[in-house]
C-alpha positions, 0 to 999 in steps of 0.5 A: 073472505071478501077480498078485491086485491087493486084501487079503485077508480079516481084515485088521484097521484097527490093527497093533501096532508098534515105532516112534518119535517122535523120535530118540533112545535105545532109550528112545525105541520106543514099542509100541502101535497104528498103522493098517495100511498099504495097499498102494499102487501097486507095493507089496505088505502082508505079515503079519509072521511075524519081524523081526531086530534089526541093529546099523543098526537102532541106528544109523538109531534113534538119528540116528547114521546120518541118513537121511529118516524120517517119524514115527511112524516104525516100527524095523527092516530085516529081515522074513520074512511072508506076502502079504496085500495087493498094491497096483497093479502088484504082479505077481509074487506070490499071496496067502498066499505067504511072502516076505521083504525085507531093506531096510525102515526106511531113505530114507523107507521104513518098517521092520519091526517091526509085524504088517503090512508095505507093502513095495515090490514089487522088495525083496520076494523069494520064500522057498522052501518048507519054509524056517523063517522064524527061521533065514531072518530071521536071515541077511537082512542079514548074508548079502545083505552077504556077497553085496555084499561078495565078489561086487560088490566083491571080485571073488572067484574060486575059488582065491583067500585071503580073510581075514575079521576079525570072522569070528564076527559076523553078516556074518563068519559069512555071508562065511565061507560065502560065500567057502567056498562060491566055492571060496576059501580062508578064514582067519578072524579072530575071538574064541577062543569061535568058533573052532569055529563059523567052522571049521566054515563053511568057514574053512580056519584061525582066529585068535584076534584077542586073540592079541598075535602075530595080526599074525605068524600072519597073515603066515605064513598069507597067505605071498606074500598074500591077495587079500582082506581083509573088516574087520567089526571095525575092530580092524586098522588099514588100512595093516597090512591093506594089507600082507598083500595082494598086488598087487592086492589088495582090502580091504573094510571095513563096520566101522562109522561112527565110524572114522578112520585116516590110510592110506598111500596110497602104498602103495596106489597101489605095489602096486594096493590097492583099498579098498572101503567097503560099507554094504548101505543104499545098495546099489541094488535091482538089486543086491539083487535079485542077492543075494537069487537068492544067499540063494534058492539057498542057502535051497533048498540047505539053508540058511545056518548061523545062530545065534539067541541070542534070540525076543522078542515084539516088544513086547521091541523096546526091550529087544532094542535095549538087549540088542544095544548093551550085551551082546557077541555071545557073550553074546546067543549069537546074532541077536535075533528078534521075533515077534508076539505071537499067533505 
């Protein structure tokens, strides 16, 4: 195993960093110095290269979606960068390797935003050479999801029908590849501006979810029923989702925190229905592990389609924050990415 216990030369005292002292509103990020963290034993410091802004980032930021954080505490979930440091027992990676990790900012773990990461060592993963690291940090999240998604969860096999309902958002698009790529069929529900952009992922047919009759073209396209339906949105009540599978059928949803519906589970219990909730937070790092050899391969192969609709310098961290809770997708245009501000 390749291993270089220590830091690299040049590491500076002090980072500049996107963080908080309390809850609150995007307001509430401050940009200014922090020390370098060390890497402790199994931990490995990474030179920052980019970081992408999610919807979770919002979520943990503001207290909406409670988890333990020490203050200051840094922003952000997603990193791609270059190994810097490796603490005891940090096996497994050389100095000056690029890697990136996918689940920083969330159960006591710092985030992100700053010019040096200490990540543990098994959330961090090998990118393949010759990968941009701004294409890469913007499918981090939203692709290991996908991944969950289908594969943990929905069992899915080729063949199949998978519908996906938001299927222009980040985790959408991802899942549209995904589930193309396992050899199934994919209708793909999302707004009349991304239609193109989902068919061609891989969708074998697009909706617009604005259309008044989506219920009726859904029923003719699924015909004796999907196998899987994947709501990023929460636009489609669950019982009307239940109906368009087949026995047997698994719904996933990852369509936020705030939802509440009343589900006839019934019908569920009738016709073998599973419902899956997933949020990749909790997900175990085994189970990341397993995802991110997925996300490797596909890197390797030639990437996962992406869309950036913004590179900021991270001092803009209140701003992209404030871009991301007030703008819809099609104006963004795509993810937002930070980059130091010597990049």
């Amino acid at each position: 195993m390749e291993s270089s216990e220590g830091t690299a030369g040049m590491v500076p005292d002090a980072m500049h960093a996107a963080f908080i002292r309390t809850l609150g509103g995007a307001e509430a990020i401050e940009y200014g110095l922090l020390p370098v963290p060390s890497p402790g034993p199994g931990q490995v410091l990474l030179r920052m290269e980019a970081v992408a802004v999610n919807h979770v980032d919002l979520l943990v930021r503001s207290g909406a979606y409670a988890t333990k954080l020490d203050f200051p505490f840094i922003v952000g979930r997603d990193v791609v960068g270059s190994v810097v440091g490796l603490g005891a027992g940090a096996v497994g990676f050389r100095l000056g390797q690029r890697v990136w990790c996918n689940s920083m900012g969330h159960a006591g773990r710092q985030g992100s935003f700053s010019e040096y990461v200490a990540a543990p060592a098994e959330r961090v993963h090998r990118l393949p050479d010759g990968v941009d690291p701004l294409a890469a940090v913007s499918v981090l999240h939203g692709a290991a999801t996908a991944h969950l998604g289908l594969v943990r969860e929905a069992r899915v096999g080729a063949g199949e029908l998978v519908v996906i309902l938001g299927a222009g958002g980040a985790v959408g698009s991802a899942a549209v590849q995904l589930a193309a790529g396992a050899g199934c069929r994919v209708v793909a529900v999302a707004g009349a501006r991304d239609a193109s952009w989902v068919a061609g992922l891989g969708a074998e047919t697009t909706l617009d979810y604005r259309d008044p009759g989506l219920a009726d073209r859904l029923r003719r396209c699924v015909g004796a029923g999907a196998s899987v339906i994947w709501d990023t949105s929460g636009n489609m009540p669950v019982n009307e989702q239940a109906r368009l599978l087949r026995i047997g059928g698994r719904i996933v949803h990852s369509a936020g925190i705030h939802g509440h519906q009343d589900i006839d589970t019934g019908a569920m219990y009738r016709r073998d229905i599973s419902l899956h909730g997933l949020a990749i937070s909790n997900a175990a790092v085994g189970d990341l592990a397993v995802a991110a050899r997925h996300l490797d391969t596909m890197f390797a192969g030639g990437g996962i389609k992406t869309r950036i609709g913004a590179v900021l310098p991270l001092s803009a961290a209140a701003a992209a924050h404030r871009m991301l809770r007030q703008l819809p997708l099609h104006e963004i245009g795509g993810k937002i990415v930070l980059v130091p501000e010597t990049r």
